[in-house]
C-alpha positions, 0 to 999 in steps of 0.5 A, a space after each residue: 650870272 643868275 636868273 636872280 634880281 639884283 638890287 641897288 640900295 643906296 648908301 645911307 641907312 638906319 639902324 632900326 634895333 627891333 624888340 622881339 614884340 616888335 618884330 614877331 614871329 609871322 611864319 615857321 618852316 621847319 623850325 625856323 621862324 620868318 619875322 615880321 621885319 623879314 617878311 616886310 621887306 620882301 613883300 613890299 620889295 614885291 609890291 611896290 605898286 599894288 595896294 595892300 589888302 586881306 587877299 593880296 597880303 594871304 597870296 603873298 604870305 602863301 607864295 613865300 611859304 613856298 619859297 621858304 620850303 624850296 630853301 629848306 629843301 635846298 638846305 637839306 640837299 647840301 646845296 648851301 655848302 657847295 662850293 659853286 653856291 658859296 662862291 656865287 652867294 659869297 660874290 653877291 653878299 660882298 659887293 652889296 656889303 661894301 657900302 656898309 662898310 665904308 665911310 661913303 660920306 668921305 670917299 664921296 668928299 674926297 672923290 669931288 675934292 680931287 676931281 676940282 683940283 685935277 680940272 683946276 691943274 688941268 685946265 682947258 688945254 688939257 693933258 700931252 703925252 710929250 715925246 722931246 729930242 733935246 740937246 743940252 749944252 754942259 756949261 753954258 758954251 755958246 758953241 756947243 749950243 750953236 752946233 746943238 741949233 744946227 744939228 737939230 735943224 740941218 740933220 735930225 728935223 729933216 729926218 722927221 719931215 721924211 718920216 723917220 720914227 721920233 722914238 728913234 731919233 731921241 734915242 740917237 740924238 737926244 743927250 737928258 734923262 728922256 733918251 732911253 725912253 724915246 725922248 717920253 716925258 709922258 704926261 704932262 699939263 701946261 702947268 707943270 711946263 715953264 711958258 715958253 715950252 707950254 706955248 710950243 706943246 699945246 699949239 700941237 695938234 696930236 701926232 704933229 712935232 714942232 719945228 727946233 726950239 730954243 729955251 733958256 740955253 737948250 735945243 728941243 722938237 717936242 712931238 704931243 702924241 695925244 691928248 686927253 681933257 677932263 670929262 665931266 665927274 661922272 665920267 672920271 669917277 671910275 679913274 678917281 675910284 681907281 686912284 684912292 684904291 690905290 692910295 689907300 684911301 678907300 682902307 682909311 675909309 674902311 677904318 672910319 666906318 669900322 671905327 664907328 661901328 666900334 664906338 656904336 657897339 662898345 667893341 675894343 678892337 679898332 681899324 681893321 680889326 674892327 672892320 672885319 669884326 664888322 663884317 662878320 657881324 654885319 647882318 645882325 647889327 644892320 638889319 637891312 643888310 641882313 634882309 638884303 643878304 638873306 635875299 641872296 642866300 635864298 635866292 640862289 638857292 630857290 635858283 638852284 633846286 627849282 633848277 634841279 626839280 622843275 626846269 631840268 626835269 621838264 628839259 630831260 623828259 620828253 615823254 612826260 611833256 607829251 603825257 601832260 600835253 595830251 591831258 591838257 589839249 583843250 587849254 591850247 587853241 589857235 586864235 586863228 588857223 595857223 599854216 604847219 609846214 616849210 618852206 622849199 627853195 630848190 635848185 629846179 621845180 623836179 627837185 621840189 617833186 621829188 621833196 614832195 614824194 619823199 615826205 608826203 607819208 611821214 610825220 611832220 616831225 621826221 620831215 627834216 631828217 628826210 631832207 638831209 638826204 637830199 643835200 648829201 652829195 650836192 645842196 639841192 634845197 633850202 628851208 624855212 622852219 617858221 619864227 619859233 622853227 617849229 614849223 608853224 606860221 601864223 598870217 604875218 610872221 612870213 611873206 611865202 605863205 602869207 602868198 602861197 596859203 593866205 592869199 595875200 597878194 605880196 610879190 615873193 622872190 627865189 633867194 639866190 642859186 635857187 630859183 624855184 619856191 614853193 611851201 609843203 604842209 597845211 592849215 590847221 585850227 588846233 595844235 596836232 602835236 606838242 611841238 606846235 605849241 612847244 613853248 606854251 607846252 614847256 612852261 606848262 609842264 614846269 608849272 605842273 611839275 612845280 606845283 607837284 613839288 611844292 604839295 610833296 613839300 607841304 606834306 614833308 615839312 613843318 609849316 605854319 602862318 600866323 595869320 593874326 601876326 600877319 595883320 598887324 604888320 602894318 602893310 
């Protein structure tokens, strides 16, 4: 997914038809014009807590100038007609559309309908999966249900209580419809049971099988494999959601929402055809689904060129990260000193000697390709780079040099197989290179590189704010 804020909308909605007066033109990018209505949206989206004045309102409208320009740029990159945006925008434009195009009122009616008669079938006893071995008498003979009693007690119960599979033993002994499955009825509820049955199921706790039983003329050991209870309709909503897919439900509530849009608009076409035409239409005839729409074609493709033009360009130039570092030195200052270094576990005190030597005349930058060497044949040493592995502790980020370089009187111990610790490096004020701050470094340069952009886009395309507009919007 991407880096774009998602939102929920809820399932009612207004048809709010606007006259153009109403609704005028508040900005232009390159010929296209940004409504009032469109603007709206996404500056109270955006400020929902702030109170709206001249300034707030001036720094909005800039900022989504700009935005609008990276769109435009995304648009005469081709981006929108790539077969990666159509699919991602496409993805998000249908899940949101959904709502708007089914009857919700019904789905949510018949969603709490069936759940009330699925707990009153139900009941507190739950659901069993039940497994049966059954003997079935033809007839009514008497004999043969004498000799079904005492082959079920005599010859198949003692196998179960040897631990013989119950699966099987259906197979083998069982003569009703069940036995080719194992004996499996399957689910079933104390309702759909007649009551001598249903007492001997649900006394069963799961993975226990019942002593033989006699009903009306007929011989089973019932096993209850599981069961399951009804949750609260919270929980059971994605299996009712499930179930009125797949009966259909959710196309009839399709067709109702269609069908007024249809009586709404004066279209001829009803059910499915006029649930696609519905679709197609969907962001001129509900303007909010319009603006949410928007949000997500936009979006992405803002995503996608700053991606290009900003955040890839700064992750692919070294070189330029470092110019920009070195003419923007003064912004980055350390709050306090900082300690710039490693820390060493090695094998004996001679091979920290020998690290010592090894570095002592390199750039801290080259240090770990150094240290490779030494673990080349046998692990001789082990390091700590600090939190952001660049090297750089701050007093609190690591308790072997808040005790060898800030004096802090922490006990501090070997890891295992290397007993001796000891830390390389020094106490600085002020980042020496770029990688001290590399972070801060990194979002700097973006911002440049950004805001570079953004110029070379005003300069490139047509643009206008309508000021006046602006502040008669009512924000």
């Amino acid at each position: 997914m991407r880096r774009i804020l998602l939102y929920l909308f809820g399932i009612l909605f207004s048809i709010p038809l606007f006259a153009q007066s109403e609704n005028p033109v508040v900005m232009k990018v390159n010929g296209t014009e940004v409504r009032k209505s469109e603007f709206e949206y996404f500056y109270r989206k955006n400020n929902t807590e702030s109170v709206t004045t001249k300034k707030t309102l001036k720094k909005y409208a800039d900022m989504y100038l700009d935005f609008k320009l990276k769109v435009q740029a995304a648009v005469d990159e081709g981006i929108d007609k790539s077969e990666d945006f159509l699919n991602e925008y496409h993805m998000y434009r249908n899940m949101q559309a959904e709502s708007y195009l089914v009857d919700n009122v019904f789905l949510e009616n018949l969603a709490h309908e069936s759940y009330e008669q699925t707990l009153e079938e139900v009941g507190p006893d739950g659901m069993a999966f039940l497994l049966m071995i059954s003997a079935i008498p033809p007839d009514n003979r008497s004999e043969l249900l004498d000799a079904g009693i005492k082959g079920m007690n005599e010859e198949v119960y003692p196998q179960l209580v040897e631990g013989a599979d119950f699966r099987e033993l259906a197979k083998k002994y069982s003569n009703d419809g069940f036995a080719a499955d194992g004996g499996e009825v399957g689910w079933v509820t104390r309702k759909q049971l007649i009551p001598e049955v249903a007492d001997v199921v649900f006394s069963l706790l799961p993975g226990q099988f019942s002593k033989p039983f006699v009903v009306d003329g007929m011989v089973f050991i019932a096993q209850v494999e599981r069961y399951r209870y009804i949750g609260s309709f919270e929980e059971e909503r994605p299996d009712i959601d499930r179930w009125m897919h797949e009966n259909g439900y959710y196309t009839e509530a399709q067709n109702r929402q269609a069908n007024y849009y249809a009586v709404l608009f004066d279209w001829k076409e009803r059910d499915q055809k006029a649930f696609a035409k519905a679709d197609s239409l969907l962001e001129e005839i509900i303007p909010e689904f319009g603006n949410i729409s928007r949000e997500y074609h936009d979006g992405l493709l803002a995503f996608d060129i700053t991606n290009r033009e900003v955040w890839e360009k700064a992750a692919n130039d070294p070189a330029g990260k470092e110019k920009w570092f070195n003419a923007n030195r003064k912004q980055f200052v350390f709050d306090k000193p900082r300690y710039k270094g490693l820390v060493f576990f090695c094998l004996d005190e001679d091979v920290f000697h020998n690290v010592e030597n090894a570095v002592k005349d390199l750039p801290f930058e080259n240090w770990l390709d150094t240290l490779f060497a030494f673990n080349r044949e046998k692990i001789q040493v082990r390091v700590m780079r600090g939190p952001t592995e660049n090297g750089i502790f701050s007093e609190g980020d690591n308790a072997y040099v808040d005790h060898f370089i800030f004096g802090k009187d922490e006990e501090v111990k070997p890891i295992d197989g290397f007993p001796y610790v000891n830390v390389l490096g020094k106490v600085i004020s002020k980042p020496e290179h770029m990688n001290d701050v590399s972070v801060q470094v990194v979002e700097g340069y973006q911002d440049y590189l950004e805001k570079q952009w953004v110029k070379k886009l005003r300069k490139q395309y047509k643009h206008k704010i309508y000021r006046k507009a602006l502040k008669q919007s009512g924000l």
